[in-house]
C-alpha positions as CSV (number, residue, x, y, z in Angstrom):
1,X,-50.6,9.3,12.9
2,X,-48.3,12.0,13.2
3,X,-49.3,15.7,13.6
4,X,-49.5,16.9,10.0
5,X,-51.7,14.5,9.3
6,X,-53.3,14.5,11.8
7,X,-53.8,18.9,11.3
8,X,-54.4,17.6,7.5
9,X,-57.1,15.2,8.2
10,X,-59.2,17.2,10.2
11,X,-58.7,20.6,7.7
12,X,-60.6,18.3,4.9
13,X,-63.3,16.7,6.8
14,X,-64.4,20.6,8.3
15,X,-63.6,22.2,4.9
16,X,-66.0,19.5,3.3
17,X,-68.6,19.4,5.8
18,X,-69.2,23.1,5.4
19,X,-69.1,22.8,1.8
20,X,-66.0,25.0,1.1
21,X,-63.7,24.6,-1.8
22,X,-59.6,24.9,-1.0
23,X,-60.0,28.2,-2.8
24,X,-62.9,29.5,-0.5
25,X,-61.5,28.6,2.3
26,X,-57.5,30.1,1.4
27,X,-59.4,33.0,0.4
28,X,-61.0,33.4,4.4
29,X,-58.4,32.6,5.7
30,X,-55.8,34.9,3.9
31,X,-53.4,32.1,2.8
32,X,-52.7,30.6,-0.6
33,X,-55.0,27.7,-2.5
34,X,-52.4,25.5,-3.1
35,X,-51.2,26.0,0.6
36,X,-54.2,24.3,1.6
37,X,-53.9,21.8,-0.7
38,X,-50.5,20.8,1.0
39,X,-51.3,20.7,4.1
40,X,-54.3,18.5,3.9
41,X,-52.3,16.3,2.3
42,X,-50.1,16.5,5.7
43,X,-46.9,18.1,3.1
44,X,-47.0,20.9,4.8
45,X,-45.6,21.9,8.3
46,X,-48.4,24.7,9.7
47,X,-47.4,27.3,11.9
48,X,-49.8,28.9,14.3
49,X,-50.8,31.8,13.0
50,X,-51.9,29.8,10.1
51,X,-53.7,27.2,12.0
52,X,-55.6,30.4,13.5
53,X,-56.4,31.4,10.6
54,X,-57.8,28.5,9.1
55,X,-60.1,27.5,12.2
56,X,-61.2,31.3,12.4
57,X,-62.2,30.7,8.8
58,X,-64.1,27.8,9.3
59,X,-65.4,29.0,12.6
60,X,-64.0,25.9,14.7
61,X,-61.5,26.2,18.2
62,X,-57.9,25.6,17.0
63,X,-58.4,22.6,18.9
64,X,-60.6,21.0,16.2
65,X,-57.9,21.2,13.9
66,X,-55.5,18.7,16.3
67,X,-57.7,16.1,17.4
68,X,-56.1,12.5,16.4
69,X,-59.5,11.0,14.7
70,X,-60.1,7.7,15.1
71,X,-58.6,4.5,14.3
72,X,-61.2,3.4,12.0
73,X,-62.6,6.7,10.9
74,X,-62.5,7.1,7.0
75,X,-60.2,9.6,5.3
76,X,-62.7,12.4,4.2
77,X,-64.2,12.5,0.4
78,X,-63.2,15.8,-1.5
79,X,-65.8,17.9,-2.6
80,X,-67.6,16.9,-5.9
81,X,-65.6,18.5,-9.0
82,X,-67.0,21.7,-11.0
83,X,-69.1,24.7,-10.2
84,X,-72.2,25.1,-8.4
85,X,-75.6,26.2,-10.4
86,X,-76.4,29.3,-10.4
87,X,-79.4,29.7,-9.1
């Protein structure tokens, strides 16, 4: 797995976990939506100031963000489409 999608991969599964959309988490992190988009689909070459950025948003070491999962780990479900009720 090379290093985009390997930075891609990981961006999903801690976005999801957490429960943030794309736009949530571009939004904390100061970059643009479809940004994110890209690179979790591993389009997008990251630089490091963006990769701080992201895993300052979502409160994880940059390290997180480049650890090669493994071999037989599933690629991460997206959120479930629409808004959340209002409570």
């Amino acid at each position: 797995m090379d290093a985009q999608t390997i930075i891609g991969w990981n961006l999903r599964r801690l976005r999801v976990a957490q429960g943030l959309s794309q736009e949530r988490l571009a939004l904390a992190a100061g970059i643009d939506r479809a940004y994110v988009g890209r690179v979790e689909r591993g389009s997008e070459n990251v630089t490091i100031s963006t990769l701080e950025a992201m895993a300052r948003a979502l409160a994880v070491p940059v390290a997180h963000l480049l650890v090669e999962p493994d071999g037989e780990a599933e690629r991460p479900a997206p959120l479930k489409a629409g808004r959340k009720p209002a409570h």
